[in-house]
C-alpha positions, 0 to 999 in steps of 0.5 A: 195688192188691192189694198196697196194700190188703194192705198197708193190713189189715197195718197196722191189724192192727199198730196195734191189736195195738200199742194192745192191748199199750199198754193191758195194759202201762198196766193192769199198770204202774196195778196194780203202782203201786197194789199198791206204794203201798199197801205203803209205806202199810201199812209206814210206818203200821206203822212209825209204830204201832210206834214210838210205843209204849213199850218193854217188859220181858221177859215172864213165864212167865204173860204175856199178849198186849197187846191194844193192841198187836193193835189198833193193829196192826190199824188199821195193816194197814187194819182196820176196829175194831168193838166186839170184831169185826174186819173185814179187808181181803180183798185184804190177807187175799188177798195173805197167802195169795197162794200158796195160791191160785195153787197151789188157786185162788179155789173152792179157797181158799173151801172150805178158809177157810170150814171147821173144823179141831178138833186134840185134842192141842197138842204136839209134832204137834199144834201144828205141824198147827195152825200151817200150817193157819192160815197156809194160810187155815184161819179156824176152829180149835178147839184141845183140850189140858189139858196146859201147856209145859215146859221139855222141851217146848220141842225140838219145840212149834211155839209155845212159847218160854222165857216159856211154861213154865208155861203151856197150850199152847192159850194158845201157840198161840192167841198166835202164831195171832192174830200170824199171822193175826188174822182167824182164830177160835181157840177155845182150850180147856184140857181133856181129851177123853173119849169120855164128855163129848167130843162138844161139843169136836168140834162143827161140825167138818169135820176132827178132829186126833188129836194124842193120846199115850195109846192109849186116849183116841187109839181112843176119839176114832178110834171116835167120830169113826168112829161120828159120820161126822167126818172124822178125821186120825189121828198115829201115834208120832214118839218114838224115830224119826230117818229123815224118809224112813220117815214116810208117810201111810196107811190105818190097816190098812196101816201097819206097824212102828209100835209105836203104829200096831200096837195102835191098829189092833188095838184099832179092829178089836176095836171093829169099826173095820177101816179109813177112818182116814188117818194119819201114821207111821213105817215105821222101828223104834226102833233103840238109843234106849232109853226114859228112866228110869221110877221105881219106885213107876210100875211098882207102878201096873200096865201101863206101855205109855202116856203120859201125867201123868195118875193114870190115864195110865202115864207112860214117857218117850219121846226125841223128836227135835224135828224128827220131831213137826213132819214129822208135823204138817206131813204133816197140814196138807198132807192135810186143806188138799188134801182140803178144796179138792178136791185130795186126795191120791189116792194116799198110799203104802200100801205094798201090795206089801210086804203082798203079799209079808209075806203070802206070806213068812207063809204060806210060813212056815205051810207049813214050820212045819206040815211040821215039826210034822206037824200043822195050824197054824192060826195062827203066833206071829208074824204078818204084820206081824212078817214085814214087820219080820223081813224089811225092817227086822231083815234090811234085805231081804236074805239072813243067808247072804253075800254078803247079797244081796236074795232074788229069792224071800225066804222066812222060816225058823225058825233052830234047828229044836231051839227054839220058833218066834218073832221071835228065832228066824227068818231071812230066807233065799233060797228056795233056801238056805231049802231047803238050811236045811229039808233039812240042819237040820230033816231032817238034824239037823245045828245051823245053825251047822255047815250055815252057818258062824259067820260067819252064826252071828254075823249071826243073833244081830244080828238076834236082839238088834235084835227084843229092842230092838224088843220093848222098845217094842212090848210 
């Protein structure tokens, strides 16, 4: 009797969980039809508005979007057409953006479409940033760039084609924003930030972009922004840079090497901005690519050490290869996005070891020079961020004494005690070769290359002409 009762519960039980698995499966099965329906709906109705249209010519280097066109387009993705208003689907939206909810899900997703991202500078960066934060569900942006696409512009804008030289880059961008995603609000506007007049081009603004070439504007904007509590997302300089593994996201008083990043940062910290300012860089020093020609009558104007077309804009052309500004870009986008659901990334590589030890080879240094001079120094002619770019970039982290090895104990030596200490006059060495090198040269009196060999000789001057290169950009 037992045994039948049991047997009995058993079955119930099969048979409900059997009901259970039957009604998900008619539920999944009505949602998947539902969902294919109105697919094939939307692709036929896009299909038929697309073919009754009449085909068009090439367009323009001054052509503009056929509003038609998004019209029609918008009545066959099941838009509702109001005046000038657009009201969307937001299932549609939602399966456009389908990815990016599984991955910050419904709270996530809300933060990050009801926010506003200004990006000051439209190029090369710039546009790339703008791109994927609309493509991820940013439903506000404000674009600000007075400068227009030309032909060289065209190995790295995210937007811009052929038709569009000639044109404001704002206006490519808008362009392919609105093909994207036609319910974002794009506020395109062809002008030039200027600490003087610039607060209303950042209003409303949870993000600000900086995308901008020339130094001074760029730390203008970081100090307003710095000063008017705006979130602000800094692009450090891509120009002359190839290894996709150097660029990384930082703090504004950890980078290094970067030439740009180098004199941002010291200018913000002569304004009392010492950091709280992410951005992107390069940790890679321009090797033998050389800046482009540069007319004589430029030099006659002063200083050349900015971009810009502007009077008051030095102009030196930097080589750009295309693929470095859009890995920036896209490095901008994906911060802010995580920032903004509440996903942020929390720990971005500062590289804070590598300053521990580019402050103990300084110090070190300090001490050796002072015991040389026999007198108090109290500061170097490099500096910290030189002896990072001494050791990890000119010296590749190793030794000039074969067999090269990488130094358990690194120190930084000058070369030919007889000349004065600089970059070009400073090796990487094992502590204990750095000893020997004390003792036998600066004490000893003997030339390096007598205690070292040519072979060594020979390596130095490498290096020493690699700093010659680098001066040229960061001077």
């Amino acid at each position: 009797m037992a045994l039948d009762v049991h047997s009995h519960r058993v079955q119930l039980i099969v048979t409900a969980l059997a009901a259970s698995l039957a009604t998900a499966g008619l539920f999944t099965a009505y949602q998947q039809h539902s969902r294919h329906r109105k697919r094939r709906d939307l692709d036929q109705d896009i299909r038929r508005t697309l073919a009754s249209r009449k085909p068009q010519s090439l367009p323009t280097a001054h052509s503009t979007i056929d509003e038609t066109e998004h019209v029609e387009r918008d009545i066959a993705l099941g838009t509702n057409f109001q005046g000038a208003d657009y009201e969307y689907d937001e299932e549609l939206v939602k399966e456009q953006l389908a990815r990016n909810y599984a991955f910050f899900g419904e709270e996530g997703m809300a933060q990050i479409r009801k926010r506003t991202v200004v990006v000051v500078g439209c190029g090369g960066v710039g546009s790339w940033a703008a791109i994927m934060l609309v493509r991820s569900g940013i439903s506000r942006i404000r674009l600000v760039d007075f400068d227009y696409v030309t032909l060289s512009s065209l190995n790295r804008h995210a937007t811009a084609v052929l038709a569009d030289v000639g044109t404001p880059k704002v206006r490519c961008i808008e362009r392919t924003l609105k093909q994207i995603a036609r319910w974002v609000d794009v506020d395109a506007r062809i002008d030039l930030w200027q600490k003087e007049t610039g607060g209303d081009l950042l209003e409303g603004a949870d993000w600000v972009i900086d995308a901008i070439d020339n130094i001074t504007t760029k730390v203008d904007l970081l100090k307003y922004c710095h000063d008017h509590n705006i979130k602000v997302f800094s692009s450090m300089g891509a120009g002359a840079k190839c290894d996709p593994t150097r660029i990384q996201i930082s703090d504004i008083s950890y980078t290094m090497y970067d030439p740009l990043a180098r004199a941002v940062r010291r200018r913000l910290r002569l304004q009392g901005v010492s950091g709280g300012i992410p951005v992107v860089y390069s940790t890679e020093v321009p090797g033998d690519v050389k800046l482009l020609p540069l007319p004589e009558e430029e030099f006659k104007k002063g200083a050349v050490k900015e971009l810009g077309v502007l009077d008051d804009f030095r102009v030196r052309i930097l080589p750009v290869l295309g693929p470095l500004p859009s890995i920036f870009g896209l490095q901008i986008a994906t911060y802010i996005l995580c920032e903004l659901a509440g996903k942020p990334i929390t720990n971005p590589l500062p590289v804070k070891g590598r300053q521990k030890l580019y402050k103990h080879l300084y110090r070190d240094l300090l001490q050796r020079e002072m015991k040389l001079t026999g007198q108090q120094i109290n500061r170097l002619p490099i500096d910290e961020d030189d002896a990072g770019l001494l050791f990890d970039d000119i010296s590749r982290g190793r030794s000039a004494v074969p067999p090269h090895a990488v130094p358990s104990r690194p120190s930084l030596v000058r070369w030919d005690p007889a000349a004065p200490l600089a970059l070009e006059n400073c090796v990487a060495l094992e502590h204990d070769e750095a000893a020997r090198h004390v003792k036998e040269c600066y004490e000893g009196e003997r030339r390096p290359e007598e205690v070292w060999g040519e072979e060594v000789a020979a390596v130095v001057r490498r290096r020493a002409e690699e700093v010659r290169r680098v001066r040229e950009w960061v001077m």
